[in-house]
N, C-alpha and C positions, 0 to 999 in steps of 0.2 A: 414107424417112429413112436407107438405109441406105448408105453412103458408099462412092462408084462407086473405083473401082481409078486410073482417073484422079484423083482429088485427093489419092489418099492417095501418089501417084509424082511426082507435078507440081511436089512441092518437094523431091524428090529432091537430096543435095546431091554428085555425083558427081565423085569424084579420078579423074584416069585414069592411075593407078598400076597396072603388071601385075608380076606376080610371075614371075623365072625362077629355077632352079635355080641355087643361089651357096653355093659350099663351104663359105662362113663362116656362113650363116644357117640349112644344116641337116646331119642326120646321116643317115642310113642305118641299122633294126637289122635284121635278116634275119626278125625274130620280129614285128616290126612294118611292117616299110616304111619308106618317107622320114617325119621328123621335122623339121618344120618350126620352127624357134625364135620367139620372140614376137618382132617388130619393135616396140619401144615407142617407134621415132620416127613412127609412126601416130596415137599422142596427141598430140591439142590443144593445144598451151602452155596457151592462154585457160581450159582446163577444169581445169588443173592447178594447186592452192594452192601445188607446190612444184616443181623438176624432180627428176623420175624418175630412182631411183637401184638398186645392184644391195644384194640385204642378203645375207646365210644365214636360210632359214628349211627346218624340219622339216614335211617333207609328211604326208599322210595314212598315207601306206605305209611311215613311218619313216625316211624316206632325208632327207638333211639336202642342199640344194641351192641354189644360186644363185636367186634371187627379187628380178622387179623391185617395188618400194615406189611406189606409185601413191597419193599422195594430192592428191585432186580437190576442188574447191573447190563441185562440186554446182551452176555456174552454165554452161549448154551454150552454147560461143560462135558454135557453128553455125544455132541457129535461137531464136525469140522462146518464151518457159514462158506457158502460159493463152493465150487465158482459159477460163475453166471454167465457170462457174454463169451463164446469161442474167442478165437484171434482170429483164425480162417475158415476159410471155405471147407478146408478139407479137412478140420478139426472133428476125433467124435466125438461121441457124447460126453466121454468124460471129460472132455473142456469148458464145458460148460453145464446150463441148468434145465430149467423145464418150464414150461407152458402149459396154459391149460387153455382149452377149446372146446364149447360145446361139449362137455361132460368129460373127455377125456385127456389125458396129461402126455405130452408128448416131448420128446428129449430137445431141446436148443440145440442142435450139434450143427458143425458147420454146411449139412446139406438142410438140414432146417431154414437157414440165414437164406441159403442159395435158393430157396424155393417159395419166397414168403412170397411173391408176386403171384405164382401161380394157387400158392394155399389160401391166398384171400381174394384173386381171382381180382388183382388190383395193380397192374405195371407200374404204377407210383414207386410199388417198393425196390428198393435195389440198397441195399446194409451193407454191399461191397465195394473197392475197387476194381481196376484189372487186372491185378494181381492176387485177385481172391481174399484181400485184406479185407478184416470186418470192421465198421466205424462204431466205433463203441466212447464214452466217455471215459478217463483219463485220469482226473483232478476231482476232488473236491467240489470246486467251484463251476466246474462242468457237470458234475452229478445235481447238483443244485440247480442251474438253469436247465437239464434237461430231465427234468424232475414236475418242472413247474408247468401248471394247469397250461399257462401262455407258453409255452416255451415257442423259444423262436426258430426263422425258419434254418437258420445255421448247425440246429441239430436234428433237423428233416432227416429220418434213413439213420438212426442212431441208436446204439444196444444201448442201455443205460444199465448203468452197474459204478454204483455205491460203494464204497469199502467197510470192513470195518474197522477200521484205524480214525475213519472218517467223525466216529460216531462214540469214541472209547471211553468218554468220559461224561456218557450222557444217563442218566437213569429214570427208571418209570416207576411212579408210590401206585400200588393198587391196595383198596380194601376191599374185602371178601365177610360175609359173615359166616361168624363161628359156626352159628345155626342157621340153617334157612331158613327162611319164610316161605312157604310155599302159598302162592296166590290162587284167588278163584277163575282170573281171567290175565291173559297173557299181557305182557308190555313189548311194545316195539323197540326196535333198536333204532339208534340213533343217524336214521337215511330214509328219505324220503316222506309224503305224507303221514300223520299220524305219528310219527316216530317220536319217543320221550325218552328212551333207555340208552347208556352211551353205544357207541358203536364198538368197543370193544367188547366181544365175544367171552372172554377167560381167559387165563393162564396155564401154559404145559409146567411139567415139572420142576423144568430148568430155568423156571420165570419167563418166558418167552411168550406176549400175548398172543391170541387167536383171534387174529384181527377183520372187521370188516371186509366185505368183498374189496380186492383190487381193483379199481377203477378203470377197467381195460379200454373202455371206450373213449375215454379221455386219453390214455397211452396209444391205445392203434391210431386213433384221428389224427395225434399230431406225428404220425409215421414213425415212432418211435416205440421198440420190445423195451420193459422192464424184466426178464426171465427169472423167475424164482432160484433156487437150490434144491438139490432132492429132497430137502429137508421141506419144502413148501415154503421157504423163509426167503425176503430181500431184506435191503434197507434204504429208508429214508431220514434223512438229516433230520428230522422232530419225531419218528415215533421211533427211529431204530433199526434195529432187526427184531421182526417181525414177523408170525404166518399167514399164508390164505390158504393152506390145506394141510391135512393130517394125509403125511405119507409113511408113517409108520416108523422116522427112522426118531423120534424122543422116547424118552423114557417112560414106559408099559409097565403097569402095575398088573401082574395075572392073576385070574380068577379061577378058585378051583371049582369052579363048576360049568367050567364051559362057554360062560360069558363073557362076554368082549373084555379084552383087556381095557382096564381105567388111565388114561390118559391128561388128568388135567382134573380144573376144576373152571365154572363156569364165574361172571361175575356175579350171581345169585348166589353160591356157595353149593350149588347144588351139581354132581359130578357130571365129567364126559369121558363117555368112552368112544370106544372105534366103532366105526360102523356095524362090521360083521365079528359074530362071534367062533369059538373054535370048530365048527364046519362050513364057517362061509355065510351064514344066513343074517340077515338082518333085520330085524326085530320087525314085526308086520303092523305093531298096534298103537306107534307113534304119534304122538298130537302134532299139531301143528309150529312144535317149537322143536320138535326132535327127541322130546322126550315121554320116559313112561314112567311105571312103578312094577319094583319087587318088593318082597319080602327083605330080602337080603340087603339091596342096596337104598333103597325107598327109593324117593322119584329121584333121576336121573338123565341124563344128555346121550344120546350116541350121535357124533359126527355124521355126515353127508360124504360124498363120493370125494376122492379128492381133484378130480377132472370138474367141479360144480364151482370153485372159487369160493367154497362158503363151508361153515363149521355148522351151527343153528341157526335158526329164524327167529326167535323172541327166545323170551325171558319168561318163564313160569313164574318167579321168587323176587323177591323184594332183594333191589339191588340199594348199596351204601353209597352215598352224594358224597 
């Protein structure tokens, strides 16, 4: 079940945009290296509620800077959202979405559903009736209470799947700055001890953020799947639609030198690309946030596996409040 590298490349949607060194797009510090500025004509119109504009905002580090105003309208015009939850037992995968487990991403399809008792090794589960029908939410108002940290026992053994009709006229403001700031020592994100940086990760092309891990342990407890879309995307009624993995199917910015395609941009302003670059390999020299430096790109993000539920671990750069 568990989803070959070919499918998840296959809807690849690749620009063949290369980046060269242009006086106007970056800087030089001697304490840092080349400093590459955010190109915000990289975004989407279609994913954009508004066009992109520059403001003043206050960074993390106090310094008051230039910040592009990205508000996204949460609808990706590069590829289809869902589906998520089978109907049936005997549904396959194209009925549905994907999971992720212990590193690896595996297809929701209706022997998926059939087999959760024995996949978590926990007779609790049973997502069907005896007619193989799967219990999934419905409404609205049903994705909401089975959505919630408490949710009750009513939707015990329930797919949860969100629409996006649900959500169509909700939008997200993010600032990014123009220039990075590249820091001496990392910021955490916004989970757990220690944490000060928000928990959103960045934005893909199509305005789509890259969002904190999904909180599976609060979803499995209360016997209850949320399954993503091949895209790594669900939705929830306050942040949207939404990723926890780069499955390769947004919009690729390629590199003509063999390096990972660029995917996004962080909320430091500083880039992300995919894991592995054009033979498979991924980068060995990684800090503790996912990122490194070239020449070419300066410092920069490559994504995690997409079976891990997580994009980076900190923030190198001085993010805008």
């Amino acid at each position: 079940m568990t989803i070959p590298v070919s499918k998840i490349s296959a809807f690849a949607i690749l620009a063949a945009v290369f980046f060269t060194a242009c006086k106007d797009d970056q800087i030089t510090d001697p304490n840092v290296g080349t400093i590459k500025d955010v190109d915000a004509t990289l975004f989407l119109s279609g994913g954009l509620a508004e066009p992109i504009t520059k403001v003043t905002r206050t960074l993390s580090n106090g310094a008051s800077v230039e910040c592009y105003k990205i508000v996204a309208n949460g609808t990706p015009p590069d590829h289809q959202m869902g589906p998520w939850c089978p109907t049936n037992i005997t549904d396959g995968k194209e009925a549905g979405g994907i999971w992720l487990e212990n590193g690896q991403v595996y297809d929701v399809d209706g022997e998926f559903i059939k087999n959760m008792a024995t996949f978590y090794s926990d007779n609790t589960w049973k997502m069907y009736d005896s007619n193989g029908k799967i219990f999934k939410t419905e409404t609205q108002d049903q994705c909401q209470a089975a959505a919630n940290p408490n949710v009750g026992a009513e939707y015990k053994n329930f797919c949860v799947e969100c629409l996006p009709s649900y959500v169509a006229n909700l939008t997200q403001t993010y600032y990014i700055p123009v220039t990075p700031v590249k820091l001496t020592s990392s910021i955490s994100f916004g989970m757990g001890p220690g944490a000060s940086a928000p928990s959103v990760r960045g934005l893909a092309f199509n305005g789509v953020r890259f969002d904190a891990p999904a909180p599976k342990d609060a979803i499995l407890g209360a016997y209850t799947l949320a399954p993503f879309d091949d895209a790594g995307g669900h939705i929830n009624l306050a942040a949207g639609y939404h990723y926890h993995a780069a499955t390769g199917l947004t919009t690729q910015i390629a590199q003509n030198d063999g390096h990972s395609a660029m995917i996004g941009y962080a909320l430091d302003g500083h880039a992300m690309y995919e894991r592995l670059d054009a033979n498979g390999n991924e980068p060995t020299d990684l800090d503790d946030c996912r990122g490194h430096y070239d020449d070419t790109r300066g410092y920069h993000y490559h994504v995690a596996a997409p079976g891990t539920n997580s994009f980076i671990d900190c923030l190198y750069g001085a993010y805008a409040k």
